[in-house]
TORLO-66185 format. One line per 2 residues: their letters; for each residue x, y, z of N, C-alpha, C. Coordinates in pm, whole numbers, plus 32768, in hexadecimal, padded with zeros to 4 digits. Example, Ala and Ser with C-alpha at 12.3 -4.5 7.8 and 13.67 -1.06 7.14 Angstrom:
BEGIN
AS> 8527 7DC7 830C 84CE 7E3E 830C 8528 7EB6 830C ~ 8505 7F1F 82C4 8557 7F96 82CA 850A 8003 8313
% end
This chain:
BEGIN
XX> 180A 416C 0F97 1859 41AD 0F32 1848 4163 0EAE ~ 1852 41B3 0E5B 1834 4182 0DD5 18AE 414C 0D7D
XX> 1871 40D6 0D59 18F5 40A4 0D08 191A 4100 0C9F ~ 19AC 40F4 0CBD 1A10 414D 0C57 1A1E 4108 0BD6
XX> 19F5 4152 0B5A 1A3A 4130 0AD2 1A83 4163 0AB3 ~ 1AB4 4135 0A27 1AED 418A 09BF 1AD6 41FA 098D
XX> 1A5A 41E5 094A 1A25 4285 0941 19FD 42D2 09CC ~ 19B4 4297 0A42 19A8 430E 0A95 1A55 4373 0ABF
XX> 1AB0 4324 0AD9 1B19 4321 0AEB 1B2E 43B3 0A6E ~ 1B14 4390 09C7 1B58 43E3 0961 1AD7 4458 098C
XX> 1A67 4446 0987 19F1 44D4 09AB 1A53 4503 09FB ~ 1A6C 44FE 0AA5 1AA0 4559 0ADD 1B37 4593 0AB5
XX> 1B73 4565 0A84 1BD8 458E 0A38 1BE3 45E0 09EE ~ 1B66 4602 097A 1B44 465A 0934 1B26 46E0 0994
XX> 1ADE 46BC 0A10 1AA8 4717 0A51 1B0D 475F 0AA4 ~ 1B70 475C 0AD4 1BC3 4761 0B11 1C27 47ED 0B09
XX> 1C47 4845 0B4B 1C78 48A8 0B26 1D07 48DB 0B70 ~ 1D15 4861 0B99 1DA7 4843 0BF9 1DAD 47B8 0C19
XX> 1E31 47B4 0C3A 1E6C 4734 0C62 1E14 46EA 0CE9 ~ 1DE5 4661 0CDD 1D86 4638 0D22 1D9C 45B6 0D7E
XX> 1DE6 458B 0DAB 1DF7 4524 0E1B 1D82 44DB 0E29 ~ 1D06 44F0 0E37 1CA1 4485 0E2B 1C97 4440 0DD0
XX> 1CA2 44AC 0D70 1CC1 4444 0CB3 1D2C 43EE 0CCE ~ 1D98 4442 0CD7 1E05 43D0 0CE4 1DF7 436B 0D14
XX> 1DBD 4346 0D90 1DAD 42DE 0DEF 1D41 4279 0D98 ~ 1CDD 42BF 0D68 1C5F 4274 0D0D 1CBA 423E 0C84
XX> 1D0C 4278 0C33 1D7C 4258 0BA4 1DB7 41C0 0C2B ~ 1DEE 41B1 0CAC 1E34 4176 0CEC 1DF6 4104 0CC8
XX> 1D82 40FB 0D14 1D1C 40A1 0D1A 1CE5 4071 0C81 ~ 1CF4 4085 0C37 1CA8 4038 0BA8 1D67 3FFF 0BA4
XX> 1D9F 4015 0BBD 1E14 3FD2 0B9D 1E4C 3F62 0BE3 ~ 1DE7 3F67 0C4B 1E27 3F1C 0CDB 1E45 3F0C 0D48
XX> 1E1F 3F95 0D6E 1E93 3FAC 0DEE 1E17 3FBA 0E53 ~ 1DFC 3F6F 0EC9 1DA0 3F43 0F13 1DAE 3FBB 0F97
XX> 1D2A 3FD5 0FA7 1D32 4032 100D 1CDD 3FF9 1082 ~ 1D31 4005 110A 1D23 3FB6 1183 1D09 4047 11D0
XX> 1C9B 4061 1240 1C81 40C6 1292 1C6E 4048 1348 ~ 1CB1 40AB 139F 1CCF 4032 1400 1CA2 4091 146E
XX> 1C69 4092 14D2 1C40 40F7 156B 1C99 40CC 15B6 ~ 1D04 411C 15E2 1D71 40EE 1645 1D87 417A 16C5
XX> 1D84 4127 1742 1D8B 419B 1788 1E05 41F4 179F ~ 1E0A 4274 17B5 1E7D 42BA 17AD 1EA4 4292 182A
XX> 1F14 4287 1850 1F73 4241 18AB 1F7B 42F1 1931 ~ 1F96 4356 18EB 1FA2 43C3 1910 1F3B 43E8 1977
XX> 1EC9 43EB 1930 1E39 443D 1928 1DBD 43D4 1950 ~ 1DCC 4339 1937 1D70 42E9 1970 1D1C 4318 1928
XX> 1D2A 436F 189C 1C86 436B 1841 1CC2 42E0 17E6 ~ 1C0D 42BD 17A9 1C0B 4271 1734 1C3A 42CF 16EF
XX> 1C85 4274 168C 1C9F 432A 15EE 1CBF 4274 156C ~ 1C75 42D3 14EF 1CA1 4285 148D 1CEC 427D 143E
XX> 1D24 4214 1423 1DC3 4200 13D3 1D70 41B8 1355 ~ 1DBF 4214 12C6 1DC4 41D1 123F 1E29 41AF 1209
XX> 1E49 411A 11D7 1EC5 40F4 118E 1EAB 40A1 1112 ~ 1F0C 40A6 10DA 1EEC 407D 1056 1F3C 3FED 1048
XX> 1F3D 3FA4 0FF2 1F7B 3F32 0FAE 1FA1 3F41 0F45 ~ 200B 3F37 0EF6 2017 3F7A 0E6A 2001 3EAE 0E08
XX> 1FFA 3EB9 0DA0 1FD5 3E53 0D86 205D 3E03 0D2B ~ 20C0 3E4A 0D19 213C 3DFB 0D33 2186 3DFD 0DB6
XX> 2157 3E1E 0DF1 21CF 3E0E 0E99 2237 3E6F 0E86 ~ 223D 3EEC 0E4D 22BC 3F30 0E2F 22AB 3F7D 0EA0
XX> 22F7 3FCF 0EDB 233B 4005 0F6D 22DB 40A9 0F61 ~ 224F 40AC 0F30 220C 4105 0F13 2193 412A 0FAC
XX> 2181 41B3 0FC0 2129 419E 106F 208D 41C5 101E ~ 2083 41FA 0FB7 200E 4229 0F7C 200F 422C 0ED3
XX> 1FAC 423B 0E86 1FCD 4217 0E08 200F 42BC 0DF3 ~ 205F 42AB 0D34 2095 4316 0D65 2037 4394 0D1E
XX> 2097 4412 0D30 204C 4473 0CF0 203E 4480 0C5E ~ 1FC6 4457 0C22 1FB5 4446 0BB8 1F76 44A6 0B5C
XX> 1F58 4521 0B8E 1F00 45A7 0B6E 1F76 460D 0B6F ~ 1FC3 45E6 0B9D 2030 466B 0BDD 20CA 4644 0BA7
XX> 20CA 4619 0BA1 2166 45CF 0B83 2182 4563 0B03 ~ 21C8 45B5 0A82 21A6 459E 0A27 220B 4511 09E6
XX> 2274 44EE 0A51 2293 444B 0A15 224E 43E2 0A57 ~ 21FE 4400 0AE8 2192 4374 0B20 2143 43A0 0A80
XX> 20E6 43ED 0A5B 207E 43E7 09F4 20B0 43A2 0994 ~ 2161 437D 0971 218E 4358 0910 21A6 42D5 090D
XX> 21C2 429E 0999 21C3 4252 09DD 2130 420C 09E1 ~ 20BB 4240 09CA 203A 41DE 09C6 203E 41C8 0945
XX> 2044 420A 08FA 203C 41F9 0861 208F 4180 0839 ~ 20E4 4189 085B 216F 411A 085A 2110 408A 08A9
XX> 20C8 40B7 0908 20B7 401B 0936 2021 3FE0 08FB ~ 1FF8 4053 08C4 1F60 4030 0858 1F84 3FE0 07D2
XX> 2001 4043 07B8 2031 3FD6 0710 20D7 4020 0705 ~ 2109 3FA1 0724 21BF 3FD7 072B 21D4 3FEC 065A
XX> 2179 3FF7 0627 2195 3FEE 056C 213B 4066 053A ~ 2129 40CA 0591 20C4 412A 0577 2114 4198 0536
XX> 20FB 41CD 04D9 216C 4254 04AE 20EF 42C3 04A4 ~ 212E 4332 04A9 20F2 43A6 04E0 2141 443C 04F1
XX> 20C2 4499 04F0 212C 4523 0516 20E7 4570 057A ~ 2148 45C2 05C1 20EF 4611 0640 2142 46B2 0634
XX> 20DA 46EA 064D 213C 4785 064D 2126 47AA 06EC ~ 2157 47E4 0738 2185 4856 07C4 2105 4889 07C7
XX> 20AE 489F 0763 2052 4908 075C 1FA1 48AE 07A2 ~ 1FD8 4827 078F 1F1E 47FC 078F 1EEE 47AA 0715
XX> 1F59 4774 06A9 1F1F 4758 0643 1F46 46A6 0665 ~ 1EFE 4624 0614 1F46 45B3 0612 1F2B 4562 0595
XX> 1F58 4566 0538 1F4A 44DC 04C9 1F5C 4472 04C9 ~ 1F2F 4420 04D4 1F55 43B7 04B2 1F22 4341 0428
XX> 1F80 4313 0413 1F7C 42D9 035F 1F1A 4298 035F ~ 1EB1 42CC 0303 1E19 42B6 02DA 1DC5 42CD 0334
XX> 1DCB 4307 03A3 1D82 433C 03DF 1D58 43C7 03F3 ~ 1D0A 4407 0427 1CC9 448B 0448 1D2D 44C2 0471
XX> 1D15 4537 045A 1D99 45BA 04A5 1D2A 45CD 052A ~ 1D89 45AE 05AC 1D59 45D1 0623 1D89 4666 066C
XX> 1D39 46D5 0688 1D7C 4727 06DD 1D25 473B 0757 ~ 1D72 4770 07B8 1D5E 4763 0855 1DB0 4804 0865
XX> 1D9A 4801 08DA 1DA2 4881 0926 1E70 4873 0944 ~ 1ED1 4817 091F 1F2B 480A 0937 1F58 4778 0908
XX> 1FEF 4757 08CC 201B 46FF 0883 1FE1 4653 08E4 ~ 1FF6 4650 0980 1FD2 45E7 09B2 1F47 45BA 09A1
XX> 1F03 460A 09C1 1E76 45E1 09AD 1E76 45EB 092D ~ 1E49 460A 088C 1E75 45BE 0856 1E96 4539 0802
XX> 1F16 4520 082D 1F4A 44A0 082E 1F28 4457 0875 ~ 1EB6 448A 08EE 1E64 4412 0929 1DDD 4401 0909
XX> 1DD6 4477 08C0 1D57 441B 0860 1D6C 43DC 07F6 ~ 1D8F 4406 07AE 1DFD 439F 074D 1E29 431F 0760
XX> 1E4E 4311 07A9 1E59 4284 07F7 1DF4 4240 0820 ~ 1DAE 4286 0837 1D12 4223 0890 1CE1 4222 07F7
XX> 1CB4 428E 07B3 1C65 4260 074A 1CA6 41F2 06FF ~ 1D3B 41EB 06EA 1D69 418B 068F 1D47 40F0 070E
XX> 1D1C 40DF 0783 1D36 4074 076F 1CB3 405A 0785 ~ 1C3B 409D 0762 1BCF 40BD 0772 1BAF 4079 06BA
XX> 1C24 407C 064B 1C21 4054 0600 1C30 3FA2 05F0 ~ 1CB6 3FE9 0654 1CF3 3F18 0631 1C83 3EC5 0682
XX> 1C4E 3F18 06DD 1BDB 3E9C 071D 1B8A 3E7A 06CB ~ 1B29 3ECE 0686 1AD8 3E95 05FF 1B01 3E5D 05C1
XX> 1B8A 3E64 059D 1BC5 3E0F 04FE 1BBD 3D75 0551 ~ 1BDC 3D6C 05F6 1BFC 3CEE 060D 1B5D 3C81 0617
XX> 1B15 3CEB 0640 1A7E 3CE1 0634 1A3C 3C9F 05B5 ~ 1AA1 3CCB 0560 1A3C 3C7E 04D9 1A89 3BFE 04A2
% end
């Protein structure tokens, strides 16, 4: 599997034409949240079957990262943990501003504000870069 970026992460985002749980899980992962896959036998059935769990990367009482495509205060909620000093505007419709940056639109307000977010910290990483 191919390592996940920032931008591959914002490409499929752009591409996206509904709410996406793999994204989400990939937005999880550039943030932290460690994904563990374990072969445990079913107790029932005596098959192997595979179990995926996550780690969130503060320890908060979370079983998977959350929905970040679909649900428009987690998207607000990443933005918040990219830069808690970020000001900005979002409309219901798909649109996202943020101050001095590009007007982002997406197929719906979460996605979005999750590109918006990745690109801005797609910013602060360069600035820390130089």
């Amino acid at each position: 599997m191919a390592d996940i970026t920032i931008q591959s992460v914002i490409d499929r985002l752009y591409r996206t034409q509904r709410p996406a749980r793999t994204i989400d899980t990939s937005i999880g992962q550039l943030l932290g949240w460690i994904k563990k896959v374990d072969v445990r036998t079913n107790p029932t059935s005596g098959e192997r079957e595979r179990y995926i769990s996550w780690r969130p990367p503060q320890g908060v009482n979370l079983f998977e990262p959350p929905d970040y495509t679909s649900n428009l205060q987690a998207a607000y909620e990443l933005l918040l943990q990219v830069d808690p000093t970020v000001i900005g505007a979002v409309s219901f419709d798909g649109l996202v501003q943020l101050s001095g940056e590009e007007r982002i639109e997406a197929f719906n307000a979460p996605t979005a504000m999750c590109i918006a977010a990745l690109k801005h910290m797609q910013a602060l990483e360069s600035v820390s870069q130089n």
